[in-house]
Biopython code that builds the backbone (N, CA, C, O; Angstrom):
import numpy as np
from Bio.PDB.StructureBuilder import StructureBuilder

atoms = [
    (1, "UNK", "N", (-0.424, 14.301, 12.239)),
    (1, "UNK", "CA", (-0.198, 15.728, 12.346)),
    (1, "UNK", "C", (-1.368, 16.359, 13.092)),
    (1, "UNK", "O", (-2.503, 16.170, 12.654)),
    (2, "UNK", "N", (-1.170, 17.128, 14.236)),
    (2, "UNK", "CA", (-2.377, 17.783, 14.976)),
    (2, "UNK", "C", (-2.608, 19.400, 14.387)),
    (2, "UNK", "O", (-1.882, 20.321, 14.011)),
    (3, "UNK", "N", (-3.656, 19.217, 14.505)),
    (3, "UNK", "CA", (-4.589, 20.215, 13.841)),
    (3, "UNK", "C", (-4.695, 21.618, 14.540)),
    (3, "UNK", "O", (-5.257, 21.609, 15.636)),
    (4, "UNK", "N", (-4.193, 22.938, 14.022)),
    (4, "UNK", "CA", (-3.903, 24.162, 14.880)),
    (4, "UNK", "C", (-5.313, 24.848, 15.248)),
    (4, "UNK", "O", (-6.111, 25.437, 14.518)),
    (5, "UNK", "N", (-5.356, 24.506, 16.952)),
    (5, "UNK", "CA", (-6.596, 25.194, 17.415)),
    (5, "UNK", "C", (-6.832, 26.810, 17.057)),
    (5, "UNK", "O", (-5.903, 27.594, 17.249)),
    (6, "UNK", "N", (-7.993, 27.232, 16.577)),
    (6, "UNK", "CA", (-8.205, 28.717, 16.576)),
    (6, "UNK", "C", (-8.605, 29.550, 17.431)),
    (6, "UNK", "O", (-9.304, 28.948, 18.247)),
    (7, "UNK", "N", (-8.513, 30.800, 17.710)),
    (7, "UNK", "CA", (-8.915, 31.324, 19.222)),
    (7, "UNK", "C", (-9.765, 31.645, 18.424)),
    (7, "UNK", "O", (-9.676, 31.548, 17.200)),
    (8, "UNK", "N", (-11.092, 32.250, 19.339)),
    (8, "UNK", "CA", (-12.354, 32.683, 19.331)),
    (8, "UNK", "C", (-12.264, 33.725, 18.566)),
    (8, "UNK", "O", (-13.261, 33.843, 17.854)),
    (9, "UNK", "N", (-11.381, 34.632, 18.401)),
    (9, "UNK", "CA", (-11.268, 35.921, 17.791)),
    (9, "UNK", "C", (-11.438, 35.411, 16.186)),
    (9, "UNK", "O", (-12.266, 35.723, 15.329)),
    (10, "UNK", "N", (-10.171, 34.396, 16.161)),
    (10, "UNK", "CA", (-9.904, 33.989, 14.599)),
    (10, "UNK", "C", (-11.350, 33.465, 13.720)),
    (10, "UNK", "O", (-11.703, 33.699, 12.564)),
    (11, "UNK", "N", (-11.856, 32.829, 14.589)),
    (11, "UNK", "CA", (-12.766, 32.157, 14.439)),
    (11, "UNK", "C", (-14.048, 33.417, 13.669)),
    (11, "UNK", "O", (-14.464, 33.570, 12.520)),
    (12, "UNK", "N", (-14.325, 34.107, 14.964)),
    (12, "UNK", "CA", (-15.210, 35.317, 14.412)),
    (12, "UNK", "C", (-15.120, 36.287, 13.253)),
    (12, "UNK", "O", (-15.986, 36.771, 12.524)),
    (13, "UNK", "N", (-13.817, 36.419, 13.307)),
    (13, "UNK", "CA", (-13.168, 37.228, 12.148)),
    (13, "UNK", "C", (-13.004, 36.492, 10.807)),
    (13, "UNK", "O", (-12.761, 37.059, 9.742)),
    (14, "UNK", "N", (-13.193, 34.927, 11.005)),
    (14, "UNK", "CA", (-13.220, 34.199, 9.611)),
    (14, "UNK", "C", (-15.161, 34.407, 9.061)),
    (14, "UNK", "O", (-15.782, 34.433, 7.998)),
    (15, "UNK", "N", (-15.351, 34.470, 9.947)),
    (15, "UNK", "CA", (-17.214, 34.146, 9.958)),
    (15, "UNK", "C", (-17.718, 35.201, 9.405)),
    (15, "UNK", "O", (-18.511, 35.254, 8.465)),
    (16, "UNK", "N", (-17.094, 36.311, 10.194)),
    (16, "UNK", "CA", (-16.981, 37.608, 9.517)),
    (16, "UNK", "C", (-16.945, 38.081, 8.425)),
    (16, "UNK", "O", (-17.887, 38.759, 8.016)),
    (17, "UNK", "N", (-15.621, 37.795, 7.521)),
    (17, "UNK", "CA", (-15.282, 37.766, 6.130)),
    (17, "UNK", "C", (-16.157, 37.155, 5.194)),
    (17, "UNK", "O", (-16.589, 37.561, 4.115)),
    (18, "UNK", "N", (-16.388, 35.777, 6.014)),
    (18, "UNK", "CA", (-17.196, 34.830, 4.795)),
    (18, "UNK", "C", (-18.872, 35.485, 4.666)),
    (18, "UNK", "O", (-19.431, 35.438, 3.571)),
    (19, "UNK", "N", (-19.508, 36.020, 5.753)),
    (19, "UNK", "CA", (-20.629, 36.993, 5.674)),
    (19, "UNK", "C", (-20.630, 38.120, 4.586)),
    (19, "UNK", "O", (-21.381, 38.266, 3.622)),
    (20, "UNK", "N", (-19.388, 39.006, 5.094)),
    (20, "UNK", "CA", (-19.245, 40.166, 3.886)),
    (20, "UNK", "C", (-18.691, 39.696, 2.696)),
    (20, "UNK", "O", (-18.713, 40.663, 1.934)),
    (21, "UNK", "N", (-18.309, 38.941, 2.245)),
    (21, "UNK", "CA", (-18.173, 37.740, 0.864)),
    (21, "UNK", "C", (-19.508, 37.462, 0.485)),
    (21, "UNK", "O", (-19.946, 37.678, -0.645)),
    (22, "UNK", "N", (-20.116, 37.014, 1.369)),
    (22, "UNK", "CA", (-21.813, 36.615, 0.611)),
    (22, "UNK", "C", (-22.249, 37.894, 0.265)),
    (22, "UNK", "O", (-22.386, 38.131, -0.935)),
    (23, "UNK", "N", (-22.523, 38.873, 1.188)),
    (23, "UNK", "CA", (-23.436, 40.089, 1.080)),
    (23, "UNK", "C", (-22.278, 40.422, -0.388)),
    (23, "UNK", "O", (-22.963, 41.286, -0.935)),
    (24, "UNK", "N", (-21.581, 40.340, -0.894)),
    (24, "UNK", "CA", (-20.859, 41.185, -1.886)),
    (24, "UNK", "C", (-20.979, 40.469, -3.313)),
    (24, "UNK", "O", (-20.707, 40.944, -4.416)),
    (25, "UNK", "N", (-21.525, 39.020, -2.946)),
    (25, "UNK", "CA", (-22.104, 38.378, -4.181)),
    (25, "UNK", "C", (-23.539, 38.719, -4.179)),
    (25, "UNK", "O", (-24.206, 38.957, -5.185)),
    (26, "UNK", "N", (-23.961, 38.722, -2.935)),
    (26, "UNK", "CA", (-25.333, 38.962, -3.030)),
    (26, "UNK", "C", (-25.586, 40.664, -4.002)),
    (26, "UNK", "O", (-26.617, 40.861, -4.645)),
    (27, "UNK", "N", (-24.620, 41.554, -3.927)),
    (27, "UNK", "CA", (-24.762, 42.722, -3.987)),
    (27, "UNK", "C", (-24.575, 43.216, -5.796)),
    (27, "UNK", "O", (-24.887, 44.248, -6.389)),
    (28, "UNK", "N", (-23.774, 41.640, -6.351)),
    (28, "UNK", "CA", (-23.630, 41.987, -7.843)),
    (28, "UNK", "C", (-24.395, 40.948, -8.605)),
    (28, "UNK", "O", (-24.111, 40.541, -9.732)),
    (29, "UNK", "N", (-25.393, 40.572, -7.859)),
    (29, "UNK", "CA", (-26.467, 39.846, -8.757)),
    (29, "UNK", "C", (-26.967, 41.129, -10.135)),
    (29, "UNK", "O", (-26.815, 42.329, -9.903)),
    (30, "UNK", "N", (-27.480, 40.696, -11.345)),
    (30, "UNK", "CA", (-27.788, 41.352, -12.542)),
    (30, "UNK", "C", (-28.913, 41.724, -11.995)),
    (30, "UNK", "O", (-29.035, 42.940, -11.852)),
    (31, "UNK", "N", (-30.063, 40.840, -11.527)),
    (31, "UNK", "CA", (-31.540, 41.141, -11.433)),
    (31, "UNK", "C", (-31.587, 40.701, -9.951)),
    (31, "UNK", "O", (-31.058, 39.722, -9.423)),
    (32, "UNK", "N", (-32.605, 41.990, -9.243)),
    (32, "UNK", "CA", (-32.660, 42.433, -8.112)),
    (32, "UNK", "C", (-33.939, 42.443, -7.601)),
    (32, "UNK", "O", (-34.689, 43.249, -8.152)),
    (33, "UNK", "N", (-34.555, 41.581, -6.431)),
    (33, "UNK", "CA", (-35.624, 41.878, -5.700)),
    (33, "UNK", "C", (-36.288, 43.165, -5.315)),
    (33, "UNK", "O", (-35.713, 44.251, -5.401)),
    (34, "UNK", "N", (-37.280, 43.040, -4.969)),
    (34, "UNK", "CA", (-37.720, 44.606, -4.384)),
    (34, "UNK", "C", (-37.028, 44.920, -3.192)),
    (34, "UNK", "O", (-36.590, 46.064, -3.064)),
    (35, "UNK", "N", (-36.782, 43.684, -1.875)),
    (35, "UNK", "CA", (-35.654, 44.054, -1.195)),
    (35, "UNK", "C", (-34.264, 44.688, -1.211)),
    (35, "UNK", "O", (-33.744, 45.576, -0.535)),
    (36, "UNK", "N", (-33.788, 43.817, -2.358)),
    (36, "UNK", "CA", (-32.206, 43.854, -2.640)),
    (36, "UNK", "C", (-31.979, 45.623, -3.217)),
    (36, "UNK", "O", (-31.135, 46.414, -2.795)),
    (37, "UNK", "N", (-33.223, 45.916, -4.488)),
    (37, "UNK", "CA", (-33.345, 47.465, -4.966)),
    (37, "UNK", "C", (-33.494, 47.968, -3.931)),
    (37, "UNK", "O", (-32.961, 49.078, -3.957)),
    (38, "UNK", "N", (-33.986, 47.738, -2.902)),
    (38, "UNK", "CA", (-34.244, 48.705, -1.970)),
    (38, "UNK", "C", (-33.028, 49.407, -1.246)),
    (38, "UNK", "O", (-32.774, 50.611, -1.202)),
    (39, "UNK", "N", (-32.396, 48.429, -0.733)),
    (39, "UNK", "CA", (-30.917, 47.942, -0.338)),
    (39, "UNK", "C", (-29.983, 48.905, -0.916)),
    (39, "UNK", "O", (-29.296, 49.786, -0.400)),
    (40, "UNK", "N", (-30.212, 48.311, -2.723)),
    (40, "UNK", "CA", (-29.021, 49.171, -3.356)),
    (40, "UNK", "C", (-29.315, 50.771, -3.414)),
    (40, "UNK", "O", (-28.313, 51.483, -3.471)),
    (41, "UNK", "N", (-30.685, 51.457, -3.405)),
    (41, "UNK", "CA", (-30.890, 52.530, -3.974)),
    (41, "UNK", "C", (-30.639, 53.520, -2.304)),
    (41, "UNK", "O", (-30.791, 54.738, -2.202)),
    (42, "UNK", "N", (-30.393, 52.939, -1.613)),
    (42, "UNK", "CA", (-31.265, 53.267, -0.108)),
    (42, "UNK", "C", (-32.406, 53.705, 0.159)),
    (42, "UNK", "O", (-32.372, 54.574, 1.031)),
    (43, "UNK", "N", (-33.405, 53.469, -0.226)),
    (43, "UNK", "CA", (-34.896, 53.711, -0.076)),
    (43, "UNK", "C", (-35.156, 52.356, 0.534)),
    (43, "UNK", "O", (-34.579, 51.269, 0.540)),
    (44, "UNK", "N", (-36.561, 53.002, 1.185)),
    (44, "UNK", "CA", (-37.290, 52.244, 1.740)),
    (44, "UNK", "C", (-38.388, 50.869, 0.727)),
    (44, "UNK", "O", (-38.303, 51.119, -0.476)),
    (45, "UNK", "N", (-38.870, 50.198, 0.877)),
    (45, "UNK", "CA", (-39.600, 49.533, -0.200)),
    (45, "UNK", "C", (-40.888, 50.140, -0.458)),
    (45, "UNK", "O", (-41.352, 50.175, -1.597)),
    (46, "UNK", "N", (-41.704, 50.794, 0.913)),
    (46, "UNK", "CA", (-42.419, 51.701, 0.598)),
    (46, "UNK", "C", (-42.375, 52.557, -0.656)),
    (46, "UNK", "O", (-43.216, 52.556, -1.555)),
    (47, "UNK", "N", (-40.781, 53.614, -0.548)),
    (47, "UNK", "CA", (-40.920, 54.165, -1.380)),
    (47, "UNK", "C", (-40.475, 54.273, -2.922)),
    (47, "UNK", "O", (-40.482, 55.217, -3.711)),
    (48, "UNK", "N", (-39.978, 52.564, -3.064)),
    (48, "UNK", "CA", (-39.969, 51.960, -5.061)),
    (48, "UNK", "C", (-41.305, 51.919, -4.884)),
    (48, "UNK", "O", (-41.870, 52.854, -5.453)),
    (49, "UNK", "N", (-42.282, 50.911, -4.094)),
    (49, "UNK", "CA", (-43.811, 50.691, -4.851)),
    (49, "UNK", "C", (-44.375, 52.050, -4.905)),
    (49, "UNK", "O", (-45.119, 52.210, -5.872)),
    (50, "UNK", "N", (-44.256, 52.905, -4.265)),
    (50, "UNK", "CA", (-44.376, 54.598, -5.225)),
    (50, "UNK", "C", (-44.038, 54.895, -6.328)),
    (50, "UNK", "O", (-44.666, 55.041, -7.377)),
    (51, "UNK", "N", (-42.539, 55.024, -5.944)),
    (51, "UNK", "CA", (-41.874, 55.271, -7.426)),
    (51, "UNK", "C", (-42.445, 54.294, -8.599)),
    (51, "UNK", "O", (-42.680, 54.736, -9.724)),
    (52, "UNK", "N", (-42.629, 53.060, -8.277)),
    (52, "UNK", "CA", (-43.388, 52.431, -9.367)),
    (52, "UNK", "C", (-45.013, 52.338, -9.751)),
    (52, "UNK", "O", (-45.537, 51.958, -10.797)),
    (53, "UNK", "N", (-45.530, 52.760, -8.685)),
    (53, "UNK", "CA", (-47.095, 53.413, -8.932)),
    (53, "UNK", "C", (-46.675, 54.677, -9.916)),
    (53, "UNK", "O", (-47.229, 54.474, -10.997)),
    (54, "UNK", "N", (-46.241, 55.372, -9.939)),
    (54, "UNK", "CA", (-46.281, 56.581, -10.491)),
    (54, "UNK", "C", (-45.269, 56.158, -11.784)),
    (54, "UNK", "O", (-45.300, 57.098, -12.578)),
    (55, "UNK", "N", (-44.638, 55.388, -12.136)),
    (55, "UNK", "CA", (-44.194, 55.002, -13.312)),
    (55, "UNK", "C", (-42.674, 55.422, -13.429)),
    (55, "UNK", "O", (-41.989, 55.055, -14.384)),
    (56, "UNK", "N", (-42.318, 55.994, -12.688)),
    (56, "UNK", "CA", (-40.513, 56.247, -12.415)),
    (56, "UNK", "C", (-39.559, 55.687, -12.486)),
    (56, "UNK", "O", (-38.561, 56.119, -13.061)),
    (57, "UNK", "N", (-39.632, 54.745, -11.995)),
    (57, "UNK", "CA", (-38.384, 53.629, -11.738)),
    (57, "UNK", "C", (-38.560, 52.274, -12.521)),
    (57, "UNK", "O", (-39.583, 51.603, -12.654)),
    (58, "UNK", "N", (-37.427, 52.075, -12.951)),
    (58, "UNK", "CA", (-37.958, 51.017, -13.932)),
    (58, "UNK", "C", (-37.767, 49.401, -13.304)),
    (58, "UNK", "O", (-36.846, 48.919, -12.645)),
    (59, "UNK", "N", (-38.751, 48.936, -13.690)),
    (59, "UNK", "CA", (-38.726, 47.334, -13.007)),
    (59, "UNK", "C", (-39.750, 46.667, -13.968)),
    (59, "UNK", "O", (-40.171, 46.968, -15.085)),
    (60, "UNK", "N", (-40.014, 45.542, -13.019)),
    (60, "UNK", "CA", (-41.185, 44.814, -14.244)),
    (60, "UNK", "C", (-41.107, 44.052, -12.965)),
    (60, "UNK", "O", (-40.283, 44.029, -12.051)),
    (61, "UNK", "N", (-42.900, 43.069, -13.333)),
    (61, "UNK", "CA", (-43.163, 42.347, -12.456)),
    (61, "UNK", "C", (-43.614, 41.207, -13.617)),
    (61, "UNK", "O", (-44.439, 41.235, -14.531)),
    (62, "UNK", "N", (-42.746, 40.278, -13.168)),
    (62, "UNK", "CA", (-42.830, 38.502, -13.287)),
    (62, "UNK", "C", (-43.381, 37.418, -12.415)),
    (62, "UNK", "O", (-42.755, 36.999, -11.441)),
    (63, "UNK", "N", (-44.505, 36.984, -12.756)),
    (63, "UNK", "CA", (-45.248, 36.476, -11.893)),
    (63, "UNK", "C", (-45.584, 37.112, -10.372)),
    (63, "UNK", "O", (-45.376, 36.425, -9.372)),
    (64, "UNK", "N", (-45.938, 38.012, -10.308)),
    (64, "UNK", "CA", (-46.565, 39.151, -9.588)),
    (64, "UNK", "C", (-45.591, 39.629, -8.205)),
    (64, "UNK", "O", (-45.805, 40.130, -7.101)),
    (65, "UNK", "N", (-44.330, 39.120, -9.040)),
    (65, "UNK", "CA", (-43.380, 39.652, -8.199)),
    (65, "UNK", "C", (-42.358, 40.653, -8.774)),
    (65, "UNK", "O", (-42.024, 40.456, -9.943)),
    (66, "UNK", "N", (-41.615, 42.079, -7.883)),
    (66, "UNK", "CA", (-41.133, 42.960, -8.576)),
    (66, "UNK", "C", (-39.662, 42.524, -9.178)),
    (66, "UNK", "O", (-39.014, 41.864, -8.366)),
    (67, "UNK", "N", (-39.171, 42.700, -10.120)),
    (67, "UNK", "CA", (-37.377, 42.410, -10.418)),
    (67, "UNK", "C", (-36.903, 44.008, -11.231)),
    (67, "UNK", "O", (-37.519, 44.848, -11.887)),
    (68, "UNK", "N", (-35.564, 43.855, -10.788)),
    (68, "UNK", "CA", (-34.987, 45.185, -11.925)),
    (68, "UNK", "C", (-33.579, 44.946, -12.288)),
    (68, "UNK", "O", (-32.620, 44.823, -11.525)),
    (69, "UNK", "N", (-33.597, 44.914, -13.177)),
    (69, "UNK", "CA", (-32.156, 45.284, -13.904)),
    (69, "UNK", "C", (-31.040, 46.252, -12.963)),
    (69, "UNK", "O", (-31.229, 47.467, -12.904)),
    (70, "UNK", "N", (-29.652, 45.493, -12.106)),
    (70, "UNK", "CA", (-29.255, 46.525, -11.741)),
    (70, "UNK", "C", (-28.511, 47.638, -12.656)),
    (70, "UNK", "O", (-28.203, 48.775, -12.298)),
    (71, "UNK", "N", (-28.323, 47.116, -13.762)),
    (71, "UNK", "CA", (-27.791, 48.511, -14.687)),
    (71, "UNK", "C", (-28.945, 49.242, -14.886)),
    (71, "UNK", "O", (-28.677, 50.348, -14.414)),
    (72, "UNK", "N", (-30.306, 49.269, -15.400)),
    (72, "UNK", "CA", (-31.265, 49.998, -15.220)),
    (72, "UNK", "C", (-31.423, 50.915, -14.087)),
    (72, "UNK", "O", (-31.801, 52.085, -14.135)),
    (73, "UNK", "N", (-31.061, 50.179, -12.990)),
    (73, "UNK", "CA", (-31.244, 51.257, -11.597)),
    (73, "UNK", "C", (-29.960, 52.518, -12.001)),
    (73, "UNK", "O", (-30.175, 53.702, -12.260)),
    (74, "UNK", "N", (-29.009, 52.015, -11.964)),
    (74, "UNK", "CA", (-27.902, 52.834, -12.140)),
    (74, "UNK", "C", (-28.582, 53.780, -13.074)),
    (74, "UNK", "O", (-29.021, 54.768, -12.485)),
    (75, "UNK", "N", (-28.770, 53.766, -14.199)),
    (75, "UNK", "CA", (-28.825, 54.681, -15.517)),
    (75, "UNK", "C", (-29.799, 55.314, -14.700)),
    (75, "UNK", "O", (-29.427, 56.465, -14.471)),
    (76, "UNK", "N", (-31.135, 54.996, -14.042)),
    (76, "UNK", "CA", (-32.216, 55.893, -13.627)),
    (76, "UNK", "C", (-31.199, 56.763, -12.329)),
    (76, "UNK", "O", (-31.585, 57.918, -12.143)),
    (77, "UNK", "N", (-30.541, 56.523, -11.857)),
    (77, "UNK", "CA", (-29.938, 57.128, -10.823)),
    (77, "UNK", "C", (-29.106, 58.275, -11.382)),
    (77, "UNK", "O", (-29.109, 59.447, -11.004)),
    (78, "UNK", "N", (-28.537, 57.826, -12.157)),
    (78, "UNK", "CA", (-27.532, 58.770, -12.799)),
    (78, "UNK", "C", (-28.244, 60.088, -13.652)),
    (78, "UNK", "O", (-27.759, 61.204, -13.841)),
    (79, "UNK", "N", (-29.890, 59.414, -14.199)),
    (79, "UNK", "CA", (-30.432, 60.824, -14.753)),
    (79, "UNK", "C", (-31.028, 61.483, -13.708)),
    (79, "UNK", "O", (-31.569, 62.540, -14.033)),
    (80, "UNK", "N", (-31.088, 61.191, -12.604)),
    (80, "UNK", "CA", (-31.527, 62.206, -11.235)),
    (80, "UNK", "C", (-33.288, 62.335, -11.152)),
    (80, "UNK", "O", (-34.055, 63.243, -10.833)),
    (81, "UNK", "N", (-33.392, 61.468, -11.436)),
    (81, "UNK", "CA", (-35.464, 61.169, -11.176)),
    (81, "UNK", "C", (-35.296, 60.886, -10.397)),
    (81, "UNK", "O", (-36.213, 60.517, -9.663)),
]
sb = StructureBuilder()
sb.init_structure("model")
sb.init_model(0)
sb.init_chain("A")
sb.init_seg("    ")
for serial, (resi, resn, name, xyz) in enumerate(atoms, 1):
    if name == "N":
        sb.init_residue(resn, " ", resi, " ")
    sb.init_atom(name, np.array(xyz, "f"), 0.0, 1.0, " ", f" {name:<3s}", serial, name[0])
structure = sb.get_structure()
């Protein structure tokens, strides 16, 4: 049985999907990098290590790296700090 060639389009548009599939697992991880928060909150990373100098935003650092709870982000979002 021969195997159905794909045009270039199909091809891109599969590559496509499977990209926005990752980014959408990537996007419901529980615990979140300082990148990924950054990502979700739209801020810059500049401005969480503010928000977390000044004690605002809630995170914690594990082995001297930042993580946060994405339900934590939410709840801080939702009280408007």
């Amino acid at each position: 049985m021969a195997q159905k060639m794909h045009t270039k389009s199909e091809i891109t548009g599969t590559i496509q999907a499977q990209k926005s599939l990752e980014k959408t697992s990537k996007m419901q991880k529980e615990i979140l990098t300082i990148e990924e928060a950054a990502e979700f909150l739209q801020l810059s990373k500049r401005s969480l290590y503010k928000l977390l100098s000044q004690g605002k935003l809630p995170g914690r650092k594990i082995l001297n790296k930042w993580r946060f709870e994405r339900e934590s982000l939410k709840r801080w979002l939702n009280k408007g700090q």
